[in-house]
C-alpha positions as CSV (number, residue, x, y, z in Angstrom):
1,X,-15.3,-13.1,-21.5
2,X,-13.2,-15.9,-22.4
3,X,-11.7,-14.3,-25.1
4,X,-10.6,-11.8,-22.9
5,X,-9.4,-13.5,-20.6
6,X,-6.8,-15.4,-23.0
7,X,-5.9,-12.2,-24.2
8,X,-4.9,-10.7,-21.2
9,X,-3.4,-13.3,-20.6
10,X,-1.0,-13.6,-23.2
11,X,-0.6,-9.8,-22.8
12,X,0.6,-10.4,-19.4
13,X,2.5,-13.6,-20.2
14,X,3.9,-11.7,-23.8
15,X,5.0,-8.8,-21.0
16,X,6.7,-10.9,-18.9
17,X,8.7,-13.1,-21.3
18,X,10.1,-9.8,-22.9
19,X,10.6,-8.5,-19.6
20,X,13.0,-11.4,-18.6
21,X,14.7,-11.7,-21.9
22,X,15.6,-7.9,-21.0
23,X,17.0,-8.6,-18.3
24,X,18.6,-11.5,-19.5
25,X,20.7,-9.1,-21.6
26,X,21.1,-6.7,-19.2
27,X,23.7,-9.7,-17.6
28,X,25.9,-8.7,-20.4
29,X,25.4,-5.5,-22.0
30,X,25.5,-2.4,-19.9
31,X,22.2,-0.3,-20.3
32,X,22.8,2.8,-23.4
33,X,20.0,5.1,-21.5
34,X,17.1,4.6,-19.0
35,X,13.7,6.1,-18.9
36,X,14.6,8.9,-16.3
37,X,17.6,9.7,-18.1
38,X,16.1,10.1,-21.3
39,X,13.6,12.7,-19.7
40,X,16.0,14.7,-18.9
41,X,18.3,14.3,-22.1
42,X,15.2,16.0,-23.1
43,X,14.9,18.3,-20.5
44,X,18.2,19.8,-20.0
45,X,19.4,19.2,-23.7
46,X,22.2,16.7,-22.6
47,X,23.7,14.8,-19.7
48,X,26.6,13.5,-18.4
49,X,26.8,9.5,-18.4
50,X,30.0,7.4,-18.9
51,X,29.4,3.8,-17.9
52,X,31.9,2.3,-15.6
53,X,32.5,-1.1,-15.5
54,X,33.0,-2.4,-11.6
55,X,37.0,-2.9,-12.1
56,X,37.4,0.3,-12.6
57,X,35.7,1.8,-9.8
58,X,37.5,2.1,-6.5
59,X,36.2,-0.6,-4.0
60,X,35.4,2.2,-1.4
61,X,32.8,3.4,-3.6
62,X,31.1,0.3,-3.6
63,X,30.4,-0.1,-0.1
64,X,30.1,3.1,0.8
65,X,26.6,3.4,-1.7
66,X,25.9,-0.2,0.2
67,X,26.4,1.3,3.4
68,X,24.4,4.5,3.0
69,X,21.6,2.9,0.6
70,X,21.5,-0.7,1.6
71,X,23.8,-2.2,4.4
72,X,21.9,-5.8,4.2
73,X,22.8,-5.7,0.2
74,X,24.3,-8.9,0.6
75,X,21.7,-10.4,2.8
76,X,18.0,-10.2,1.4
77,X,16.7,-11.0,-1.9
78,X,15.3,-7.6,-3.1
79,X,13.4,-6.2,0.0
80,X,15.0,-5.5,3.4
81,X,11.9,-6.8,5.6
82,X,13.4,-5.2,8.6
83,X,14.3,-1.9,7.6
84,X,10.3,-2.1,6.3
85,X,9.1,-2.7,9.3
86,X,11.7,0.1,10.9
87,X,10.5,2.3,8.1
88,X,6.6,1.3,9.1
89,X,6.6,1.9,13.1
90,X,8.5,5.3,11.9
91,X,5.7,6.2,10.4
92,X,7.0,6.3,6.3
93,X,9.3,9.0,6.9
94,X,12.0,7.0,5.9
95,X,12.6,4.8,2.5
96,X,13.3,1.3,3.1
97,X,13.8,0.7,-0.7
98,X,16.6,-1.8,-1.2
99,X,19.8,-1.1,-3.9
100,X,17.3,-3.6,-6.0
101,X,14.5,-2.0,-6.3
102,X,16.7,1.5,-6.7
103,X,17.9,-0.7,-10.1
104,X,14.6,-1.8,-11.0
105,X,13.3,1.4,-10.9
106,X,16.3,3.9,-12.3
107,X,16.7,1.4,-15.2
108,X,13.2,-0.1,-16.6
109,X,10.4,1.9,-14.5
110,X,10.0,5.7,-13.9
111,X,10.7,7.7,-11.0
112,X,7.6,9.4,-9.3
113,X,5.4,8.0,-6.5
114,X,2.4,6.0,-7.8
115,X,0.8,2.5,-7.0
116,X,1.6,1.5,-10.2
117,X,5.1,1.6,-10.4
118,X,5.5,0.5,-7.0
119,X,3.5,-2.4,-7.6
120,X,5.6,-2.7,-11.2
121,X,9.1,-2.7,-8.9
122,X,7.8,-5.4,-6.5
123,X,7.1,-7.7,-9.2
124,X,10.7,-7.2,-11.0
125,X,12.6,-6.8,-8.2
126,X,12.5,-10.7,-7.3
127,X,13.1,-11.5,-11.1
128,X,16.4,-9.0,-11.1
129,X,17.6,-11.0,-8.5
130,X,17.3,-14.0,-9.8
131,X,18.9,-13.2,-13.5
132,X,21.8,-10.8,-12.2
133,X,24.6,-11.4,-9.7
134,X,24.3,-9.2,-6.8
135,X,27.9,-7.3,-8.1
136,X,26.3,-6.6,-11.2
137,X,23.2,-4.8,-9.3
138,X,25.4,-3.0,-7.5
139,X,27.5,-2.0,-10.9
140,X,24.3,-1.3,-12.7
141,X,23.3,0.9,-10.1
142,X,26.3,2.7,-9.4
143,X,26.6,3.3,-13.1
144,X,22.7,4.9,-13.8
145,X,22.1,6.5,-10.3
146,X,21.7,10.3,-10.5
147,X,24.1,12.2,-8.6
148,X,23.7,15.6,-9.7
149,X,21.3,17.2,-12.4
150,X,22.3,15.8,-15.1
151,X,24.9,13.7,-14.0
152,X,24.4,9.5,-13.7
153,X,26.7,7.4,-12.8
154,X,29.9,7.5,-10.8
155,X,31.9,7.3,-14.0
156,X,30.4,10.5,-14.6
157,X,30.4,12.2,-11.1
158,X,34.0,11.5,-9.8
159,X,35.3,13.8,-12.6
160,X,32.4,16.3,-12.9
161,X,33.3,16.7,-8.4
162,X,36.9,15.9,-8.4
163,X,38.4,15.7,-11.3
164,X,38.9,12.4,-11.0
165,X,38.3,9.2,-12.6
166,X,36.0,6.6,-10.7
167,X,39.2,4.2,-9.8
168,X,41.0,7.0,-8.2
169,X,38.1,8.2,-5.8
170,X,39.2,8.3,-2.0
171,X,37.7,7.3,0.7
172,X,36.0,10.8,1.6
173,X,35.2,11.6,-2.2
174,X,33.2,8.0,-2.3
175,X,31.4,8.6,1.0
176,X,30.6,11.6,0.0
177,X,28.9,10.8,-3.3
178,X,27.2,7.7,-1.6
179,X,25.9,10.4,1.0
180,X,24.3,12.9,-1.8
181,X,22.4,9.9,-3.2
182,X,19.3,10.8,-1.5
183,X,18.8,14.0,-2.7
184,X,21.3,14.4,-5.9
185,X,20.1,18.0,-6.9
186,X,20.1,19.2,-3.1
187,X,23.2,18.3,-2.3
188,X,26.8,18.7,-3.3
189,X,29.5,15.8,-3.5
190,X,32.4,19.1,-3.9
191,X,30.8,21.5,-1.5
192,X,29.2,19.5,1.0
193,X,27.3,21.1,3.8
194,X,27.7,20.1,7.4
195,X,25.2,17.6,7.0
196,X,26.9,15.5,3.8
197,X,30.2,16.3,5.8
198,X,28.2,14.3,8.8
199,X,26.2,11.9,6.8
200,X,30.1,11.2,4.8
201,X,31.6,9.9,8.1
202,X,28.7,7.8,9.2
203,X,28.9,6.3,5.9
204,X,32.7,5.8,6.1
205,X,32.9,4.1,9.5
206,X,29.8,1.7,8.2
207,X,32.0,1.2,4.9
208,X,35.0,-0.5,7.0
209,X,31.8,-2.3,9.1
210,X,30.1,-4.3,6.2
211,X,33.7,-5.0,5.3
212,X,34.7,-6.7,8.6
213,X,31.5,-8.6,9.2
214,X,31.3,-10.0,5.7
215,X,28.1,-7.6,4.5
216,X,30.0,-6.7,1.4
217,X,31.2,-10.3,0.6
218,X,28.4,-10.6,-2.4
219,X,30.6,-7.7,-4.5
220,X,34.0,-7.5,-3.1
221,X,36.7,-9.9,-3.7
């Protein structure tokens, strides 16, 4: 029983000292492909991903994903404890996942509700924010987030939508991408329904809020 206890443990140690010298170099180099993605390389036979760095996105995009995913971005260290407990007394029909976790799981874990990569994301999440910078989170993130089949990243979506590259987005195209996020194969960024048109302005008017009452001061100059 010794001996297997040592060995797990150096399992578990080996697996975490890998784990932070991945993210370690994820500081620096942006990621080539993430687990989701390659499924559905496979899948669909290719995708759409251009990698973006955060200069060359327009400002607007980055706080309208932080307004419609995470509005306390700037505020918590992984998890949003309140919008848990909001998320809790609602009875789970809401996510409370933070922008974070979204990273931790979109880039090293799977997608797919299990106890095991949930309990995989709450261990990395903390470690994430302590390696990265909370602007390079949010670039991660805007760069490997799916926003249509197929389609990851905003350097890819602003032109597959608009026509557009990712610098030029308005304010309604941004808000409008950050408010298919949810449910990126249900919903269109280019034809919205009534609800993204809805969902679009709520996110817009709490775009210019985080702005004024310094929410967004973690990724915006």
């Amino acid at each position: 029983m010794k001996a297997l206890r040592r060995w797990v443990f150096r399992i578990l140690l080996g697996g975490f000292v890998v784990t932070a010298l991945v993210m370690a170099l994820g500081v620096f180099v942006a990621p080539w492909t993430t687990p989701y993605m390659y499924g559905e390389n496979r899948r669909l036979g290719s995708v759409e991903y251009d990698w973006t760095p955060m200069a060359q996105i327009a400002p607007v995009m980055a706080r309208a994903a932080v307004a419609a995913e995470d509005a306390n971005f700037c505020m918590h260290w992984g998890f949003d404890v309140r919008a848990i407990q909001d998320a809790i007394e609602d009875g789970g029909n809401r996510g409370a996942s933070t922008i974070s976790q979204q990273t931790v799981k979109n880039v090293y874990l799977w997608h797919g509700r299990n106890y095991t990569r949930k309990a995989l994301e709450a261990l990395l999440t903390p470690m994430l924010e302590l390696v990265w910078s909370k602007e390079r989170i949010l670039e991660v993130y805007l760069n490997v987030a799916e926003f249509d089949e197929g389609v990851f990243g905003v350097g890819a979506a602003a032109p597959h939508y608009f026509g557009v590259p990712a610098r030029d987005l308005s304010d309604v195209q941004a808000a409008r991408l950050a408010a298919i996020l949810p449910d990126p194969k249900g919903r269109s960024a280019s034809k919205p329904s009534d609800f993204v048109r809805r969902r679009a302005q709520q996110i817009l008017s709490g775009a210019a809020t985080i702005s004024k009452d310094g929410r967004a001061a973690c990724f915006q100059s």
